[in-house]
C-alpha positions, 0 to 999 in steps of 0.5 A: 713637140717639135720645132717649127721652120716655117719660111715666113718665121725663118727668113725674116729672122735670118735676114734680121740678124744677117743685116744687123751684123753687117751694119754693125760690122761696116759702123765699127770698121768706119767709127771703132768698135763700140761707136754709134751703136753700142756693145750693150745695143749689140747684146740687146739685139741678140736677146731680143732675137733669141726670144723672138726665135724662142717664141717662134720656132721652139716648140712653144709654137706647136704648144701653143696650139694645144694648151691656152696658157702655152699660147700665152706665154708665146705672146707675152715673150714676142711683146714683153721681152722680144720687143722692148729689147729690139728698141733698145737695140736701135736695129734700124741703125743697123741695118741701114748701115748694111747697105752701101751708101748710095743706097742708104742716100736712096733709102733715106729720100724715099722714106722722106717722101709726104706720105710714108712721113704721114703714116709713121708719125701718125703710128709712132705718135705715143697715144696712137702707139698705145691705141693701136696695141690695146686694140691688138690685144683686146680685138685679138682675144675675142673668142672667134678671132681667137680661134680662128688664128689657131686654126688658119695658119694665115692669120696665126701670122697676122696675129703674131705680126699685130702682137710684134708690131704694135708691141714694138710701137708702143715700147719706142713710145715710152722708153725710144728716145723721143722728145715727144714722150716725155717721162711724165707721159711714158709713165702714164701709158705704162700704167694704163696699159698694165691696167688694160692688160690685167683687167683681161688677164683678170677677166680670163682667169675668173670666167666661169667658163672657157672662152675658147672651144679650140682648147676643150679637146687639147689640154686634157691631153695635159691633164688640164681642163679647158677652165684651168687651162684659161685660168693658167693662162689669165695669170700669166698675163695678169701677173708677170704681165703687170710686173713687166710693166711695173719694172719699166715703170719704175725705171723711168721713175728712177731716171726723173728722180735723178734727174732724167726727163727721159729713158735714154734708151738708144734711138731707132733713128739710123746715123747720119738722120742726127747731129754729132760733134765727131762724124761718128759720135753717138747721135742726139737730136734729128737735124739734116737728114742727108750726110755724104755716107749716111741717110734717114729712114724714118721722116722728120717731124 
């Protein structure tokens, strides 16, 4: 087994990280360190980083191509931990701080423009969010398509990329700071989603036979037949699956009980899209879009 440094996986992720840090470098330079984006939004970014480099440049890649349950694994690492972590990290903050601000001004007015406002809050909707990933994940695993990814290194990538996404819609609906998902809500496609997602990972480990003919001449090479091979991995996204949703599930719970109507998990909005008491304050609710050294990225509602 071997690494994988494949140009579409390496330089999205170096510049990512490369963006993050010189956004959070220039933010503390003008605020303080620990100052409109947080130590522990920091150390978020860099866990969620590492288990998106883990799930795609380790040899869990080339895994995954020879054993179902590996395949799994990959999955769920990019949209149970990759993802929610990169939420609460509030990377677009980050990277919109890495560039000067005359092109963050410029940024901020172009994402403001009539349609991409319309296309992101139609997909940052939580119920168009939720939609959105059940497709992804129950179109996906279709036997045909499924195969398909395996064998065509072009759609492999589209469907990580679908995975990643839709994954990182769906966590900023039930745990971003948005006034349009309230904890009642969030809750509710948390459990709809772990039953959705059991109920595949149910019907791939009791299938009397294998669903994918690309594994029958690759995991007997790890002393698994196809079938168990499967079944290995229906549980792996049956149970920790169900339980990653669980524990979001009772956090939320935990913060209605004490008082809470939300996560206050660190917004996706970038500084200055939001008011503050001091100039550089921890951000609340979106207000003017456009300061003398910062801009939105994403539209206002």
């Amino acid at each position: 087994m071997h690494f994988s440094f494949e140009p579409w996986v390496i330089a999205p992720l170096a510049v990512s990280a490369l963006l993050y840090a010189a956004g959070v470098i220039r933010l503390w330079r003008h605020a303080g360190a620990g100052r409109g984006i947080s130590r522990r939004q920091v150390v978020c970014f860099a866990a969620g980083w590492l288990a998106l480099a883990f799930a795609l440049v380790s040899p869990l890649d080339e895994l995954g191509t020879q054993l179902f349950s590996a395949h799994m694994v990959q999955h769920e690492v990019l949209m149970l931990a990759s993802a929610p972590l990169m939420v609460l990290a509030r990377p677009l903050a980050a990277w919109t701080w890495a560039f000067a601000p005359a092109q963050r001004r410029r940024l901020g007015h172009a994402v403001q423009a009539r349609g991409w406002a319309a296309v992101w809050g139609f997909i940052t909707d939580p119920l168009a969010a939720f939609a959105l990933h059940a497709l992804a994940l129950w179109v996906w695993h279709a036997p045909s398509l499924f195969d398909a990814a395996i064998d065509n290194e072009a759609i492999h990538a589209l469907q990580h990329a679908s995975f990643l996404g839709t994954a990182l819609l769906f966590w900023w609906a039930v745990i971003g700071r948005d006034a349009r998902t309230r904890s009642g809500a969030a809750m509710a496609y948390l459990f709809v989603t772990m039953l959705h997602t059991s109920a595949l990972g149910a019907l791939l480990t009791l299938a009397p036979a294998p669903w994918y003919p690309h594994y029958a001449g690759t995991a007997m090479q790890f002393g698994l037949d196809p079938l168990e091979d499967q079944q290995l991995g229906g549980l792996v996204m049956w149970v920790p699956g169900a339980a990653a949703y669980l524990f979001a599930a009772l956090v939320l719970v935990a913060r209605l009980l004490t008082g809470g109507n939300q996560l206050r998990s660190p917004s996706l909005v970038p500084p200055g899209a939001e008011p503050r008491a001091g100039r550089y304050s921890q951000p609340t609710q979106p207000s003017q879009p456009h300061r003398a050294e910062t801009s939105s990225i994403t539209p206002n509602r």
